[in-house]
KEVO-181485 format. One record per residue (C-alpha): y, x, z. Coordinates in nm, 2 decimals, always signed. Layout:
N
py:Y px:X pz:Z
...
//
This chain:
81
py:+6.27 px:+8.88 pz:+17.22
py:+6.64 px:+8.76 pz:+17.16
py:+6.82 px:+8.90 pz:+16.84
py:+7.13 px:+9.09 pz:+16.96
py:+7.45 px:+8.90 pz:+16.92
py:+7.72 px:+9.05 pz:+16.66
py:+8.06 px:+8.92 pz:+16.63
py:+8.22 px:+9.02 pz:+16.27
py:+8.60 px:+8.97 pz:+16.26
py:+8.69 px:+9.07 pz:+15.86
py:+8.98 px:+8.88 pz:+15.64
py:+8.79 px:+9.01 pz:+15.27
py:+8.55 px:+8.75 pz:+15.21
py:+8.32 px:+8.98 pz:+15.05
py:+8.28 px:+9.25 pz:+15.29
py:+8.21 px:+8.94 pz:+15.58
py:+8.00 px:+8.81 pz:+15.36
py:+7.81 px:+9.14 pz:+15.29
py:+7.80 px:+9.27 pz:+15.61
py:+7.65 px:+8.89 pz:+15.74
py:+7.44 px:+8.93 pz:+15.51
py:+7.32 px:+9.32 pz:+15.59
py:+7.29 px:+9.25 pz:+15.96
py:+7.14 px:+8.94 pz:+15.94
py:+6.85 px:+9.11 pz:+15.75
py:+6.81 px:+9.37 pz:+16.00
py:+6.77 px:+9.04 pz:+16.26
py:+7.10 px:+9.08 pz:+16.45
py:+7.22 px:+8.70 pz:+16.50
py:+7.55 px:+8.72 pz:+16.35
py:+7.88 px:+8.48 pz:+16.39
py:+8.14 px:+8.61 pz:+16.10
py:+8.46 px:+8.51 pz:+16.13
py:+8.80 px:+8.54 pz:+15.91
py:+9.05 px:+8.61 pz:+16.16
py:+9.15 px:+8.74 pz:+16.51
py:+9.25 px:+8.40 pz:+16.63
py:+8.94 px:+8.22 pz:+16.52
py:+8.72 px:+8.49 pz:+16.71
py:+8.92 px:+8.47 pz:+16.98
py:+8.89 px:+8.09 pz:+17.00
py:+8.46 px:+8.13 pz:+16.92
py:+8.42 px:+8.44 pz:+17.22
py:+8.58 px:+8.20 pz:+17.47
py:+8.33 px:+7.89 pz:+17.34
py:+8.04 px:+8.16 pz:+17.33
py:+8.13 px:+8.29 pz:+17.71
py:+8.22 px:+7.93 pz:+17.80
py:+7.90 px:+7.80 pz:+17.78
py:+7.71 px:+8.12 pz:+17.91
py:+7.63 px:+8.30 pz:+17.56
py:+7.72 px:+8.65 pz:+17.51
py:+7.83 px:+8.88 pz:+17.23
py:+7.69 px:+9.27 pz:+17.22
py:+7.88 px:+9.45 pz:+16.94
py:+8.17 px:+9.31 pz:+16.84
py:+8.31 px:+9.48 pz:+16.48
py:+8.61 px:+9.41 pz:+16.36
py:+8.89 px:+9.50 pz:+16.09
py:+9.24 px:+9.66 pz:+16.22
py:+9.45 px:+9.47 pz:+15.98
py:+9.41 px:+9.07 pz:+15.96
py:+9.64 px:+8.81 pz:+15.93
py:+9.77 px:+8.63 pz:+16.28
py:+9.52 px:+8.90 pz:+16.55
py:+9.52 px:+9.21 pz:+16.46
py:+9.17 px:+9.36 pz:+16.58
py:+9.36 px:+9.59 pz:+16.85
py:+9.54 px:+9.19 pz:+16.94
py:+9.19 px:+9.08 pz:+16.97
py:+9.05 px:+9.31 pz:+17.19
py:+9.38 px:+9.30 pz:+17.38
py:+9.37 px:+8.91 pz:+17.48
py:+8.95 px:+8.90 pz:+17.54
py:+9.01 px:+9.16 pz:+17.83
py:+9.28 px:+8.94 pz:+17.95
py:+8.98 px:+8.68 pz:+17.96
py:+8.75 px:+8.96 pz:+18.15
py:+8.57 px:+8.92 pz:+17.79
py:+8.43 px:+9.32 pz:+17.79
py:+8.25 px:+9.38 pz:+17.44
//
């Protein structure tokens, strides 16, 4: 069975890193990123080349995307998480 694919969008270092961490253990496959434009950039590589994302989680306030930015500009891509 596949693990479920989580995108984590969080600027602190050690919540990403402990959330990664957390979720990983419980088998989710995780990609963790820093900022809204980075996961932006990943999700269109990911659905590019046929990949998914299930849960995407993901912090209001970030430097360049804000989360609500994010979600804004993947349904602009028809990217629906």
């Amino acid at each position: 069975m596949n693990a479920k694919h989580i995108m984590l969008v969080e600027d602190e270092p050690q919540i990403r890193n402990g959330l990664t961490y957390f979720l990983s253990d419980e088998g989710f496959k995780v990609t963790a990123l820093e900022d809204g434009k980075k996961a932006y950039e990943k999700a269109l590589e990911i659905y590019g080349s046929g990949g998914r994302i299930d849960l995407l989680i993901t912090d209001i306030e970030m430097p360049l995307f804000k989360g609500t930015e994010l979600l804004a500009v993947l349904s602009k891509h028809n990217i629906r998480l």
